[in-house]
N, C-alpha and C positions, 0 to 999 in steps of 0.2 A: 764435349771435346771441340774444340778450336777445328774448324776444316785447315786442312792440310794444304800447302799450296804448290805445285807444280810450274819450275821457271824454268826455261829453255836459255841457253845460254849461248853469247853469239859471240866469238873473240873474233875479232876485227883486222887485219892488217893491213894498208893500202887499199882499204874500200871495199875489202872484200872479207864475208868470214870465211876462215881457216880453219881447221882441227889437227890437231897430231896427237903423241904419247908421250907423259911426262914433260909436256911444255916442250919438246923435238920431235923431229921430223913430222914440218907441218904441212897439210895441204891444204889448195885452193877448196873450195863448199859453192858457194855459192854469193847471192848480194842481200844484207845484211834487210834491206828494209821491203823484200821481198818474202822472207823468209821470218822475218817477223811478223806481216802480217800474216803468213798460215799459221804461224803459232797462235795467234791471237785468234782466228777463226777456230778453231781448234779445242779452245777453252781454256789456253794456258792463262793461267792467274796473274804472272806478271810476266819481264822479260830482262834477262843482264845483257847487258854489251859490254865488252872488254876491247879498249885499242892495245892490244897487247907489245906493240912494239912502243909506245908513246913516251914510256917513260925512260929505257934502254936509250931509244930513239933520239930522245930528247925533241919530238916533232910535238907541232902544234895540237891541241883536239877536234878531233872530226866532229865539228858546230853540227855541218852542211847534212851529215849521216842522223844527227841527232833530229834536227828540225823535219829531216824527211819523215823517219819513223814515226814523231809524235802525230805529223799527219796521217799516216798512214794505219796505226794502231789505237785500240782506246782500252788499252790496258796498261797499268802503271810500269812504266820500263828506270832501269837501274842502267848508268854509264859510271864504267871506271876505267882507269888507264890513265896517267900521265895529268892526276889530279893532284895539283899539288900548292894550292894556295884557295883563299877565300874567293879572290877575281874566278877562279876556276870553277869553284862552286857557282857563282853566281849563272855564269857563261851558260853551262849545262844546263842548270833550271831553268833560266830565262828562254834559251832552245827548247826545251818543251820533256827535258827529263822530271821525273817524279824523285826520284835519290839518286846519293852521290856514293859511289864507292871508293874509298883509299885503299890503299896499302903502303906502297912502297913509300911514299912523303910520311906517312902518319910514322909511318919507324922511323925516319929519320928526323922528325922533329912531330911528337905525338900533340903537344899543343895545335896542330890541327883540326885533332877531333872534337877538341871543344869549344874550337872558334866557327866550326862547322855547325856544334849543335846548338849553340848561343845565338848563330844566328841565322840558322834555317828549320832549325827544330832535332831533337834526338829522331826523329821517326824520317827523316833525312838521309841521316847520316847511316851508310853501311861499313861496319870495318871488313875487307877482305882479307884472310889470312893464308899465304900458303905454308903449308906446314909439309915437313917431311920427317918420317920417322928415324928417329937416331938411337934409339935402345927399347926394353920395353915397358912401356908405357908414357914414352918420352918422344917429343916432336920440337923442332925448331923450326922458325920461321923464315923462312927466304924471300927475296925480294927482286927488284928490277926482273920479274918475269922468271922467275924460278932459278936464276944464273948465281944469287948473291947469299951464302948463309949469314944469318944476322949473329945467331947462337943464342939466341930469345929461347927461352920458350914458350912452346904456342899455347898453349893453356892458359897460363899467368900474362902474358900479354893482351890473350884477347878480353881475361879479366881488367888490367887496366886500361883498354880500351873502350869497355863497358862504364868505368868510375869516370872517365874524361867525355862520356857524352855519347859514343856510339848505341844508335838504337838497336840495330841486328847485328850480328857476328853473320859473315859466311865463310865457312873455312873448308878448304881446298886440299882435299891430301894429293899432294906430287907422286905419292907414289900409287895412287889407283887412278890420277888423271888417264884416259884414253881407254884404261886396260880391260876395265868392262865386266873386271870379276867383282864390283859390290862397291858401295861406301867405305869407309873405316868407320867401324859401330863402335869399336872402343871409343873413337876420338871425340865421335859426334854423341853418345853416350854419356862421357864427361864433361864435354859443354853444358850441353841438355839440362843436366843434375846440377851445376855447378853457378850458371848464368841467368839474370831475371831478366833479358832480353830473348828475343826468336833466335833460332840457330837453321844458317840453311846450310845443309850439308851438299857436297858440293866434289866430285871425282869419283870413278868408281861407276857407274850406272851401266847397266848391260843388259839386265830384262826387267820386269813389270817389281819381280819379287824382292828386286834389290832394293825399289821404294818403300817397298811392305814396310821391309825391315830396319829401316833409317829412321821409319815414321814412328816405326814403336819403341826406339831404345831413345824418341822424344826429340828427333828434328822436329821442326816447325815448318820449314820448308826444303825439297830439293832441287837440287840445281842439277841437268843432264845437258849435252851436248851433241856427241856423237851419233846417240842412238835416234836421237829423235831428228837432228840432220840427214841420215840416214836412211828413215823411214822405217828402221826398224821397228820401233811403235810411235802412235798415235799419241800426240796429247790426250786425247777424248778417249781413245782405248783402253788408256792408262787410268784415267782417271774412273774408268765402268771396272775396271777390275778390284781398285783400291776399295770403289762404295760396296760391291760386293762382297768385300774381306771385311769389312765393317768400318774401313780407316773413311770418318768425313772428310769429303768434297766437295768444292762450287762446283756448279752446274749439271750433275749429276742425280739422279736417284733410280735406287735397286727397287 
């Protein structure tokens, strides 16, 4: 088995990350390149940053956030927000990111993802999806920061996201962002089964078990924010419980 990877997730707003529930009522956290590197001391495997208002916003991207982190971490970190051209792609990497995440551009003009993977490579390129459930077994994709339904669905989309060049899916349930009771194992289940890229599952995280159980219905990686902003658990705590349940780990051994 593939070890599992553990990504701490930083949404960004005005220099600072934030957290809330279901994409509202957000608060202040902390400073983004502070708090990355405890993660990184920590063991965490990689790192996402979100400018969560960039694209709403229409504001520029935080170069200045990117270039501090890379000096400040040496674990491979993911920016997205307000990514919406190849210039944009460039800017990010050339600052010192390792991948690029879309979303909201790639929906609305999906020839992005493979002017992305043509020309910085499929293991590059992240598609981010958020997805909200709308019946059962059925999720649409939403966009400009959870405000926009597309009427996609998120399944079939993040499939042809995957045929245009995306190397990972992460897909985001809206309605377990914040809330702390678990992933959506249906959602992240059906990728898993369905998709010959990593799937990092991503809302939903609230204690150690809820990774168990993402990891077995075949995420590749998850993505937490809250809890581990928090202090609720440890990167490294987490990851001594997971090699203990038998799910492999970097940096760990029982």
């Amino acid at each position: 088995m593939l070890a599992k990877r553990i990504v701490p997730c930083l949404d960004v707003r005005d220099g600072r990350v934030v957290k809330g529930k279901q994409f509202k009522n957000i608060h202040d956290v902390d400073d983004p390149v502070k708090l990355g590197a405890l993660y990184s001391a920590q063991l965490a495997d990689e790192l996402v940053f979100y400018d969560i208002t960039a694209t709403h916003g229409e504001r520029p991207l935080f170069l200045d956030i990117v270039e501090r982190v890379a000096q400040a971490v040496d674990i491979p970190f993911t920016i997205g927000g307000g990514i919406g051209s190849i210039d944009d792609f460039r800017r990010v990497l050339n600052a010192g990111a390792d991948k690029v995440s879309v979303n909201s551009a790639a929906v609305r003009r999906p020839e992005l993802i493979r002017e992305g993977a043509e020309s910085f490579g499929n293991q590059c390129v992240v598609l981010s999806v958020d997805a909200k459930r709308c019946g059962p077994g059925k999720w649409q994709v939403y966009i400009a920061g959870g405000r926009e339904n597309t009427g996609l669905d998120a399944v079939q989309w993040a499939k042809y996201g995957v045929a245009l060049g995306a190397g990972e899916i992460c897909i985001n349930s809206i309605d377990a962002d914040g809330e702390k009771g678990g992933f959506d194992l249906e959602l992240n289940g059906i990728l898993a089964r369905e998709l010959p890229v990593p799937i990092i599952a991503s809302g939903g995280a609230g204690k150690k078990e809820d990774f168990k159980d993402v990891f077995l219905v075949g995420a590749d990686a998850a993505l937490a924010a809250s809890v581990f902003h928090y202090g609720e658990i440890s990167v490294f705590d987490l990851k001594q419980y997971l090699a203990a349940e038998g799910i492999a780990v970097r940096g760990v051994e029982i």
